[in-house]
ROZA-703830 format. One record per residue (C-alpha): x, y, z; residue in one letter. Coordinates in steps of 0.2 Angstrom, whole numbers. Layout:
FIDREN   east  north     up  code
FIDREN      X      Y      Z     A
...
! end
This chain:
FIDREN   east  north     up  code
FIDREN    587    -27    198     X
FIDREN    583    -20    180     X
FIDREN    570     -7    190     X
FIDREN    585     -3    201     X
FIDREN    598      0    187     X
FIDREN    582     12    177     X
FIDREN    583     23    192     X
FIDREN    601     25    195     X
FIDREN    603     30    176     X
FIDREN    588     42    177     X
FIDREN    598     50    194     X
FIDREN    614     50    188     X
FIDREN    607     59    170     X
FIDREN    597     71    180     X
FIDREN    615     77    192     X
FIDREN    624     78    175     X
FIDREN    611     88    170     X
FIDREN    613    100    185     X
FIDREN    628    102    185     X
FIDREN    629    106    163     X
FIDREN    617    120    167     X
FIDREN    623    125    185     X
FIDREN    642    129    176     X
FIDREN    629    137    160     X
FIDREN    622    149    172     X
FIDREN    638    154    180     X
FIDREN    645    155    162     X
FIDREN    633    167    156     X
FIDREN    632    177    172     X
FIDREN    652    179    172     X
FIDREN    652    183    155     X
FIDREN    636    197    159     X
FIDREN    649    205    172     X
FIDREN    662    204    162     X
FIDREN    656    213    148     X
FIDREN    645    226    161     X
FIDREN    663    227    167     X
FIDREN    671    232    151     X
FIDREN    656    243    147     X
FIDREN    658    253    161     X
FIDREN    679    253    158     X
FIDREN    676    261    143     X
FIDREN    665    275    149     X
FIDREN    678    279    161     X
FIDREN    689    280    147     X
FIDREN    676    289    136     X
FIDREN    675    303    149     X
FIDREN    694    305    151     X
FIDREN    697    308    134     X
FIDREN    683    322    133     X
FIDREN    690    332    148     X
FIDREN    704    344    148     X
FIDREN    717    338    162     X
FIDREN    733    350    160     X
FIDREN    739    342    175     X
FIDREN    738    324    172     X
FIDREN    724    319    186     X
FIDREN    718    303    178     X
FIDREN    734    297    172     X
FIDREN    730    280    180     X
FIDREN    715    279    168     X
FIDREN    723    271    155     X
FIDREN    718    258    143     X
FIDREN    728    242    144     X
FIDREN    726    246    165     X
FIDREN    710    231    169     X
FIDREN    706    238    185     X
FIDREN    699    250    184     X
FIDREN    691    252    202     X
FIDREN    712    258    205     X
FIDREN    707    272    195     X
FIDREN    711    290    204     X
FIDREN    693    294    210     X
FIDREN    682    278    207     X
FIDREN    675    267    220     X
FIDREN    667    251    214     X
FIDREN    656    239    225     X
FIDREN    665    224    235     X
FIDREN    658    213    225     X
FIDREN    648    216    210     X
FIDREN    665    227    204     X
FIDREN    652    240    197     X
FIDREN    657    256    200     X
FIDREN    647    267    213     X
FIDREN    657    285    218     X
FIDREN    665    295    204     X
FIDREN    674    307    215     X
FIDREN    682    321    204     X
FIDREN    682    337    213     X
FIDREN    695    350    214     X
FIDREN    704    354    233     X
FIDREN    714    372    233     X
FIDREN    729    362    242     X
FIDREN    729    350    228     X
FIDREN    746    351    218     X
FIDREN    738    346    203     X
FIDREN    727    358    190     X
FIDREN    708    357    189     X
FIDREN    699    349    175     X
FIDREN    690    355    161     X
FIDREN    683    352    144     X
FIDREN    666    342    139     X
FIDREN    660    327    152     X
FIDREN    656    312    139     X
FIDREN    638    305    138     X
FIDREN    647    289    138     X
FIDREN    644    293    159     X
FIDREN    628    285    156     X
FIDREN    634    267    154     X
FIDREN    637    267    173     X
FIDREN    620    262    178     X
FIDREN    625    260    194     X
FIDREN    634    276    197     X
FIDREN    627    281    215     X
FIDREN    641    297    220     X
FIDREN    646    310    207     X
FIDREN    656    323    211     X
FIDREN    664    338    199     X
FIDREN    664    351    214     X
FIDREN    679    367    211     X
FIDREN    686    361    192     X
FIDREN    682    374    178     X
FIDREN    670    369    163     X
FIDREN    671    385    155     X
FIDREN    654    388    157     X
FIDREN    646    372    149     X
FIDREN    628    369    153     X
FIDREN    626    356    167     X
FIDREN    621    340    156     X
FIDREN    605    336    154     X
FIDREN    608    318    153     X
FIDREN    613    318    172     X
FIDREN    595    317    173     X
FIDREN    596    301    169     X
FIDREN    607    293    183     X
FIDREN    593    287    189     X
FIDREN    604    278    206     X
FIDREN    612    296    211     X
FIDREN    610    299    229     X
FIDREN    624    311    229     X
FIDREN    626    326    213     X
FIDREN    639    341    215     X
FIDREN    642    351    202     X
FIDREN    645    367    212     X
FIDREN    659    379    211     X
FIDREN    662    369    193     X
FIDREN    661    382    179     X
FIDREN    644    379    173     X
FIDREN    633    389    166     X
FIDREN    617    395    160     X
FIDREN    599    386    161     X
FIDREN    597    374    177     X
FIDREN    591    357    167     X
FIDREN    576    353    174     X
FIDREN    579    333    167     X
FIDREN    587    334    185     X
FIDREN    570    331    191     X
FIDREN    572    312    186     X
FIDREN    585    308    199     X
FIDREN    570    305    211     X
FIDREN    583    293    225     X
FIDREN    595    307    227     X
FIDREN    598    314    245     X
FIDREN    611    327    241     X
FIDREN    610    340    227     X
FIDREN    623    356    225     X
FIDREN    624    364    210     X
FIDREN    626    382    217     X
FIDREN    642    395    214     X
FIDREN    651    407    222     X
FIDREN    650    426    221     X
FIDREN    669    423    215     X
FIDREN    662    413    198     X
FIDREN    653    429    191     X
FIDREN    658    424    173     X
FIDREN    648    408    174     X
FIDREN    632    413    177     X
FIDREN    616    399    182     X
FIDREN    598    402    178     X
FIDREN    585    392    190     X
FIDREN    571    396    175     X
FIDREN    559    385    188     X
FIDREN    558    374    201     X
FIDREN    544    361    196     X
FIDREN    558    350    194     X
FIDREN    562    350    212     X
FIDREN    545    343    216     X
FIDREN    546    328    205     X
FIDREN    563    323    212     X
FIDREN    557    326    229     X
FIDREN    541    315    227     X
FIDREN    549    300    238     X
FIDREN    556    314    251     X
FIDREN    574    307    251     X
FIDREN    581    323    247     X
FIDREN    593    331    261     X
FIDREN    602    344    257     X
FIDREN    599    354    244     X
FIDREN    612    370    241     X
FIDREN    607    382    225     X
FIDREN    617    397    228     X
FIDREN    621    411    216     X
FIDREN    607    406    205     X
FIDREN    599    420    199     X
FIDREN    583    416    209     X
FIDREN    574    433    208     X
FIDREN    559    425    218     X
FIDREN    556    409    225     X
FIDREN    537    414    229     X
FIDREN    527    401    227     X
FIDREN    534    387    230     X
FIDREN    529    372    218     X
FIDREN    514    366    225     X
FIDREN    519    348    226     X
FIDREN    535    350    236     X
FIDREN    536    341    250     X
FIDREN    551    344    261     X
FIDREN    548    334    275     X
FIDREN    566    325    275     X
FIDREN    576    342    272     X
FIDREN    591    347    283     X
FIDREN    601    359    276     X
FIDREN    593    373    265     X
FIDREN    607    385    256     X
FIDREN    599    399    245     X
FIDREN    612    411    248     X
FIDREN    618    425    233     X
FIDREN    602    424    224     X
FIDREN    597    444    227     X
FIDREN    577    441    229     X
FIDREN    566    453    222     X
FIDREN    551    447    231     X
FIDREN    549    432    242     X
FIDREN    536    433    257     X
FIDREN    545    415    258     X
FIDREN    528    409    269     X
FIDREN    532    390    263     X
FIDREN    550    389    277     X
FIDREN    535    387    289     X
FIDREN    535    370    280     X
FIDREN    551    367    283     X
FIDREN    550    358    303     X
FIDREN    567    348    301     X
FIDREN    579    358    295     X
FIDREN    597    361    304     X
FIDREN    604    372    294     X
FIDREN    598    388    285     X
FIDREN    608    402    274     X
FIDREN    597    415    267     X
FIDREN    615    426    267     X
FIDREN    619    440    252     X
FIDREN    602    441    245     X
FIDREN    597    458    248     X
FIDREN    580    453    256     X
FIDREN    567    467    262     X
FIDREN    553    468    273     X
FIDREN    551    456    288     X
FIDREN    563    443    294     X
FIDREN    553    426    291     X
FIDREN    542    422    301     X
FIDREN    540    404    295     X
FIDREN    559    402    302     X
FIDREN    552    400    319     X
FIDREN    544    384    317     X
FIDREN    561    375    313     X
FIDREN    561    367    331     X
FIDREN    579    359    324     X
FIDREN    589    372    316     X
FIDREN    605    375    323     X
FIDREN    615    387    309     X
FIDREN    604    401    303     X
FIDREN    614    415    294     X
FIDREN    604    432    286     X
FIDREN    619    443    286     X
FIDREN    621    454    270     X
FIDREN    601    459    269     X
FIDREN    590    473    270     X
FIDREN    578    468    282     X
FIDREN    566    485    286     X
FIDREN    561    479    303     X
FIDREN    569    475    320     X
FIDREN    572    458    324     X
FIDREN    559    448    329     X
FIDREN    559    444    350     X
FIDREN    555    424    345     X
FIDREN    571    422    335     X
FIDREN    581    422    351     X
FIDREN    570    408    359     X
FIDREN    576    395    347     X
FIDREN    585    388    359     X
FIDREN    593    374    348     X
FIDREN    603    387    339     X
FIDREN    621    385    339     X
FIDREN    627    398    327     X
FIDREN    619    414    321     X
FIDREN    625    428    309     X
FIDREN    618    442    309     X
FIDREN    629    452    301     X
FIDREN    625    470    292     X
FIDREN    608    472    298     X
FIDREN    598    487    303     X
FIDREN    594    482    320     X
FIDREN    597    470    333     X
FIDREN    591    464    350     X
FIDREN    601    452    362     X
FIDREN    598    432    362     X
FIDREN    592    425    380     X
FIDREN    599    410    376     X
FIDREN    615    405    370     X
FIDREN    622    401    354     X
FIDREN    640    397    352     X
FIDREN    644    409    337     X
FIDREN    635    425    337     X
FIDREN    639    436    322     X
FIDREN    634    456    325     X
FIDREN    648    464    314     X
FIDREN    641    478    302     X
FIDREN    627    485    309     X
FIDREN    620    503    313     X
FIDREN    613    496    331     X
FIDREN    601    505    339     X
FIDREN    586    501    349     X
FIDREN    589    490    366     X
FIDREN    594    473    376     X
FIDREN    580    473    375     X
FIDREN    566    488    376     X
FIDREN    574    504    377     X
FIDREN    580    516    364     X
FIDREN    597    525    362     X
FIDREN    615    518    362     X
FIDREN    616    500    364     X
FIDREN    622    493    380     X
FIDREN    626    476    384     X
FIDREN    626    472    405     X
FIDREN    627    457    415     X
FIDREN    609    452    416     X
FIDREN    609    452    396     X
FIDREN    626    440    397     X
FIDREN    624    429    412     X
FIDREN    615    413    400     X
FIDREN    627    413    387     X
FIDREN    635    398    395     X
FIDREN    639    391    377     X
FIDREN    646    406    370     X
FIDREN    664    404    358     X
FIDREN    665    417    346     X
FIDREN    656    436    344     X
FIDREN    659    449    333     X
FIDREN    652    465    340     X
FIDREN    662    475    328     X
FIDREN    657    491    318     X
FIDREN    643    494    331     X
FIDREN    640    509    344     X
FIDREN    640    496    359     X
FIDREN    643    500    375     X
FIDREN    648    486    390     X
FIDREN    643    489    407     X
FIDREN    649    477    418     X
FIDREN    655    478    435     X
FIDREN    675    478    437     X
FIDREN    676    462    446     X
FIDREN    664    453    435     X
FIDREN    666    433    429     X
FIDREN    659    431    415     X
FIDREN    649    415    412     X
FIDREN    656    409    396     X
FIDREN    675    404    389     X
FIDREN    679    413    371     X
FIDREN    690    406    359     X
FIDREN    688    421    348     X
FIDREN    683    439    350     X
FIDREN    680    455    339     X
FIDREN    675    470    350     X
FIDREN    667    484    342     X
FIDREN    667    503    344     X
FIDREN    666    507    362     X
FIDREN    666    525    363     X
FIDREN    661    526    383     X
FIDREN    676    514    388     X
FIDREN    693    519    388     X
FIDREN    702    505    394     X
FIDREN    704    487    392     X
FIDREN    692    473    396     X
FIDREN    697    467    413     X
FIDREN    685    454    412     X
FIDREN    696    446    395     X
FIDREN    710    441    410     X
FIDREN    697    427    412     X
FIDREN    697    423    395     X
FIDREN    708    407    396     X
FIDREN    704    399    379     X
FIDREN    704    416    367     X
FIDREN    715    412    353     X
FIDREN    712    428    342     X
FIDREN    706    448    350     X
FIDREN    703    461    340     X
FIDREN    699    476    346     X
FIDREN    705    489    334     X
FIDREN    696    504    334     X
FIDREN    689    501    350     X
FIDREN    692    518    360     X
FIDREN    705    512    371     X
FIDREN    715    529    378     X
FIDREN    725    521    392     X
FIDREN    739    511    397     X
FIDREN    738    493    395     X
FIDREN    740    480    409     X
FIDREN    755    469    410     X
FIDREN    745    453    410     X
FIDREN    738    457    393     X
FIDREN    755    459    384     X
FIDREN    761    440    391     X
FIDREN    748    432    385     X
FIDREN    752    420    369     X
FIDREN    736    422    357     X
FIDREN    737    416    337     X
FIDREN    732    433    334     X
FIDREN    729    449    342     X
FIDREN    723    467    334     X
FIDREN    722    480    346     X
FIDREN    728    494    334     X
FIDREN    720    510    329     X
FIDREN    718    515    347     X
FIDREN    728    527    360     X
FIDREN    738    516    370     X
FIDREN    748    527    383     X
FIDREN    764    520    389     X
FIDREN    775    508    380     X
FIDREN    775    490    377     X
FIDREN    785    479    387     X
FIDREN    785    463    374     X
FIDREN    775    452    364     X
FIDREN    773    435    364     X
FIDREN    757    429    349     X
FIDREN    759    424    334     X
FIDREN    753    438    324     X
FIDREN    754    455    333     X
FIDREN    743    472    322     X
FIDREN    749    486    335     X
FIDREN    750    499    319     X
FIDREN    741    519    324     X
FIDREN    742    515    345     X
FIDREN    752    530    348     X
FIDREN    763    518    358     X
FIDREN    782    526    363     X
FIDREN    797    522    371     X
FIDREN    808    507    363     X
FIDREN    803    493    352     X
FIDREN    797    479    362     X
FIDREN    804    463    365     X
FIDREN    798    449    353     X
FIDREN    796    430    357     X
FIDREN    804    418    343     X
FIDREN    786    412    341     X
FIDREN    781    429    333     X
FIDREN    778    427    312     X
FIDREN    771    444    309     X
FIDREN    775    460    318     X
FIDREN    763    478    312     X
FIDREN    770    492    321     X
FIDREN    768    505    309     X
FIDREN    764    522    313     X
FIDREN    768    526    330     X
FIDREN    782    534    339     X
FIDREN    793    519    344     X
FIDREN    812    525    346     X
FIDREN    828    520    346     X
FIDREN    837    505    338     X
FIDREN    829    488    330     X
FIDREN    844    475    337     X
FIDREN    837    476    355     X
FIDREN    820    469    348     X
FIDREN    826    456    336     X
FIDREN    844    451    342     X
FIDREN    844    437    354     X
FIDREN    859    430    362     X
FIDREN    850    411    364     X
FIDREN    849    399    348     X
FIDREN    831    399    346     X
FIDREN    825    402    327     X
FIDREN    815    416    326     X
FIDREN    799    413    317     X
FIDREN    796    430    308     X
FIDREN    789    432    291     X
FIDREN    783    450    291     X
FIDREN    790    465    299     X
FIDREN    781    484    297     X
FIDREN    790    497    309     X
FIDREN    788    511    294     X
FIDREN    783    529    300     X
FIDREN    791    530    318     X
FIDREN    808    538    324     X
FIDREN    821    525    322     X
FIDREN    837    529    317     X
FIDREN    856    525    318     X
FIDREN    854    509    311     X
FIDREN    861    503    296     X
FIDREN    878    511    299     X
FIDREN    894    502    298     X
FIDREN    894    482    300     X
FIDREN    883    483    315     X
FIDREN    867    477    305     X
FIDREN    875    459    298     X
FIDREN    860    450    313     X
FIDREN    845    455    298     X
FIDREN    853    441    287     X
FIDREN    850    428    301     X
FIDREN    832    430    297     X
FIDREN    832    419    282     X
FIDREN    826    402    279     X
FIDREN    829    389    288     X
FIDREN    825    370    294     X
FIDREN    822    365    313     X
FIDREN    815    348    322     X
FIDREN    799    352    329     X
FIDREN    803    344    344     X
FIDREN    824    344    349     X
FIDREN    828    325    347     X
FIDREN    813    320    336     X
FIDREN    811    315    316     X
FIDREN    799    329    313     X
FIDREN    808    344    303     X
FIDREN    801    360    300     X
FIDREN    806    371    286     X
FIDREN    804    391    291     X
FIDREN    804    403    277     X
FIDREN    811    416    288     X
FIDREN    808    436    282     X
FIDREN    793    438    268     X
FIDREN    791    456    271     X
FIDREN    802    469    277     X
FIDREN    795    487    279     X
FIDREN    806    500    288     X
FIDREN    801    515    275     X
FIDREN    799    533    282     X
FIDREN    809    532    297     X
FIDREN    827    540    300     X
FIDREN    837    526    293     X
FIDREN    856    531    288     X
FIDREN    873    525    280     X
FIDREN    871    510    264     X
FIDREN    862    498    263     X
FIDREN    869    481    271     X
FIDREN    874    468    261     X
FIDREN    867    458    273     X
FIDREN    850    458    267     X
FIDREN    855    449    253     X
FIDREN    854    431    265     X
FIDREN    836    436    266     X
FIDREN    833    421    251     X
FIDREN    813    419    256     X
FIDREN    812    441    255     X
FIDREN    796    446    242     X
FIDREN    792    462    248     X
FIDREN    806    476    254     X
FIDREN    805    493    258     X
FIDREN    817    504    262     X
FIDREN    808    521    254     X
FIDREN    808    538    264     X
FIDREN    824    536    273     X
FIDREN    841    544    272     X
FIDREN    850    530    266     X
FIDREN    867    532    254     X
FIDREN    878    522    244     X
FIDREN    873    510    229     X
FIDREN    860    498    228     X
FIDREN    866    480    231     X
FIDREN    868    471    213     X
FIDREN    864    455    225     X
FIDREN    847    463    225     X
FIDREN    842    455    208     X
FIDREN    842    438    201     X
FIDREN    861    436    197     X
FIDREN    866    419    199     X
FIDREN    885    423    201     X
FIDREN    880    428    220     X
FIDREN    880    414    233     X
FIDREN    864    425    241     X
FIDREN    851    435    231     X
FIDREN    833    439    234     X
FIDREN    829    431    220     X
FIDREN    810    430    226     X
FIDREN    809    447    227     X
FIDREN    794    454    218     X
FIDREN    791    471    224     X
FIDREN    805    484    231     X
FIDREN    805    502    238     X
FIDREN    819    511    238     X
FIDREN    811    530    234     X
FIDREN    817    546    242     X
FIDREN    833    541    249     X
FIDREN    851    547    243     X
FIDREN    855    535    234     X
FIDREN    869    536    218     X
FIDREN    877    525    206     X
FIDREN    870    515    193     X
FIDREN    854    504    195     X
FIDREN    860    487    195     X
FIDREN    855    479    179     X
FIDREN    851    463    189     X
FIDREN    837    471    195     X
FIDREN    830    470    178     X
FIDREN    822    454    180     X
FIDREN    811    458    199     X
FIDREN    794    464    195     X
FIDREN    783    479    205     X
FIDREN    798    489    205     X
FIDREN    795    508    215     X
FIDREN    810    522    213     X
! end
């Protein structure tokens, strides 16, 4: 019995034991968490207080707020609570400002910080951190677009798990200018081959021959060296380069041969080397790369036709010469070099001496979406084969050497944009039904044409329309008309603005509409922007009118023979019920106007007497 009670005491001593240093243990690692909790609360803290933020941003990063995984732009783990994604960069369609100022060291107390992103705000300059070398868990780092400037650390070298690195610019930063000095540090943060994507454009890479001899890019996909204007690169080493999708060698001002290591990518599928100087023609095996979905070759010196098909094919900007595909002279594109571009969507054959030589009753293989002809000096009429066309959105064919009447079909089509101008259309138009209509320099006659509601910008400058504008624009029905811009300057209308019979052109101000009659969904529609009717053969005053035009920035009037006073409505003068107090540029020159300029006007800017 004594034995038995011995071993019950030694049991029960050895469970409250347990349980003493089970609690212990939890104790001390809530209290670990806790205080890694408030260590990284107070680098969030640190950081916000360093950066400029005119707009307010991180006004949920406040001190007496405890969570901060709530914060605007921090994610933490589920269950840790560490934080992982700092996500920080700057949208154009954001409302708010873009940040600025110094980025605290204090960043370094978020060892597990996994995602940083300060992409699009303006740092004014300031060097890229070095410390960001020393986030050793980043997988994700962009600083592009940011404001940074000079030297490229190379303690970025240390961030050996990351799989996505962009800390290029734009061409549209030029004030903050990046130095790659090197780019040994790429090989030792490549050295586990995680990296991914790797973007350095606009950084004054002059020559990125040779490449480190350690590099190993045997997990890249996406390769974006674009505005670095290369002095000399044989860039031998993209034969190394088997796996990637995406290639942008754009801007850079190469010369000599395309690569020829580019044709050992057996997985590319974006490759763009528009804006170079390449001084050979393009290589036959570049249009074997069968994955290939989108190709730019834009503002090159030659060019051959693909076999295959991509989806986007870019040809805009070049001087073509040569053949599809062996024989010299004018470029011309037949049937045989069409029929397997099953895939296509988009070309842009503009600025080229191209001709197309297709039978009349032709079918083409493909279903555009988009289309940007070129100068066809052998064809004088439109594409019949473009009636077949039943997905194209936007045509532009300005320029194109069209010099004939154009078929009925072609006007009734509803595209989101449509620019056959700069041609010698014969005949007049019947109506026009897209969204955005350039028909300026087409020689076109007869009447205005009749517009859809749907129409939001209307170019038909320069021609010899005649007559009156109230048959184009009045309608009888209750649809709200859509239009934002109007241009009829320098054609023959006249008889106008006489009398009262011009009181419809207020109509064209804003407004809201359901999207749908019966529905929730209301739209608000600016109504007139921009009004050009200068040069034409206008007459009488100016109607007040034109004063319930309340979304009007742009209006003139110049180069007409209009009389009277100008409307004092025309400025910002809040004793009228309607002004055009948007109004930021006027044109009211050679007319014969009297009477005193309104002093209302005083406060519009871009003014032209």
């Amino acid at each position: 019995m004594e034995l038995y009670m011995r071993g019950l005491m030694v049991s029960l001593l050895l469970y409250f034991l347990f349980i003493i240093a089970t609690k212990f243990d939890y104790c001390i690692r809530y209290s670990l968490k806790a205080l890694c909790r408030e260590e990284e609360r107070q680098a969030l803290l640190s950081f916000k207080k360093g950066v400029d933020d005119p707009s307010n941003r991180l006004s949920s990063c406040v001190s007496d707020h405890e969570e901060f995984c709530n914060w605007e732009g921090v994610l933490c783990h589920n269950t840790t609570g560490n934080v992982l994604k700092l996500n920080l960069r700057w949208d154009l369609y954001q409302l708010a400002s873009s940040l600025g100022g110094n980025i605290s060291s204090f960043l370094l107390h978020l060892k597990h910080l996994r995602y940083l992103d300060l992409c699009c705000n303006d740092f004014g300059s300031l060097n890229i951190p070095k410390f960001f070398g020393s986030l050793s868990n980043l997988r994700y780092l962009n600083t592009s677009n940011a404001g940074f400037g000079g030297v490229i650390p190379h303690q970025l070298g240390n961030l050996f798990k990351l799989h996505y690195l962009d800390i290029g610019n734009s061409q549209y930063y030029i004030r903050n200018s990046l130095d790659v000095e090197d780019l040994e540090w790429i090989s030792l943060m490549n050295k586990f081959h995680s990296l991914s994507v790797l973007r350095l454009s606009n950084c004054e890479l002059l020559s990125i021959d040779p490449l480190p001899h350690n590099v190993n890019f045997s997990s890249l996909l996406i390769l974006d060296l674009s505005e670095n204007n290369f002095i000399s690169s044989s860039f031998d080493w993209l034969a190394d380069l088997s796996s990637l999708t995406t290639l942008n060698l754009a801007y850079n001002n190469i010369r000599g041969q395309i690569p020829s290591g580019v044709c050992n990518m057996t997985s590319l599928r974006f490759l763009d080397l528009s804006k170079n100087n390449f001084a050979s023609p393009i290589p036959d095996w570049l249009f074997y790369m069968t994955t290939l979905e989108h190709l730019d070759l834009g503002s090159l010196n030659y060019l051959s036709m693909p076999p295959k098909s991509p989806e986007f094919l870019r040809l805009g900007g070049n001087q073509l010469s040569g053949s599809f595909p062996d024989t010299l002279g004018e470029c011309i594109l037949s049937e045989e070099h069409l029929a397997n571009l099953t895939s296509f969507e988009e070309l842009d054959a503009s600025s080229n001496m191209l001709t197309v030589q297709v039978r009349s009753n032709w079918s083409p293989p493909f279903q555009f979406t988009g289309f940007k002809d070129g100068v066809l000096p052998s064809r004088t009429s439109i594409s019949i084969w473009l009636q077949t066309q039943k997905n194209l959105k936007y045509l532009n064919m300005s320029y194109a050497g069209i010099s004939s009447v154009i078929p009925t079909w072609f006007w009734t089509r509803s595209y989101s944009k449509i620019d056959p101008s700069h041609n010698q259309i014969i005949g007049s138009i019947p109506s026009l039904h897209s969204s955005s209509m350039y028909l300026s320099s087409t020689n076109s006659t007869g009447p205005l044409p009749q517009i859809s509601s749907q129409v939001e910008t209307l170019d038909l400058s320069n021609n010899l329309f005649s007559g009156s504008l109230s048959p184009m624009l009045c309608r009888k029905n209750k649809e709200v008309n859509l239009l934002e811009y109007l241009d009829v300057s320098k054609n023959l209308l006249e008889n106008e603005f006489t009398g009262n019979i011009s009181a419809w052109m207020g109509t064209f101000n804003g407004k809201f509409m359901e999207i749908l009659p019966g529905d929730s969904e209301i739209r608000y529609t600016p109504g007139l922007m921009v009004l050009v009717l200068h040069a034409n053969k206008f007459n009488g005053s100016i109607p007040l009118e034109l004063c319930h035009l309340d979304s009007l920035q742009i209006l003139d009037l110049g180069n007409n023979n209009l009389s009277g006073t100008i409307p004092r409505c025309f400025g910002q003068e809040h004793e009228y019920d309607n002004t055009l107090g948007l109004l930021y540029g006027i044109d009211l020159s050679s007319n014969n106007l009297s009477g005193v300029i309104p002093e209302e006007l005083t406060g519009l800017h871009g003014l032209i007497f």
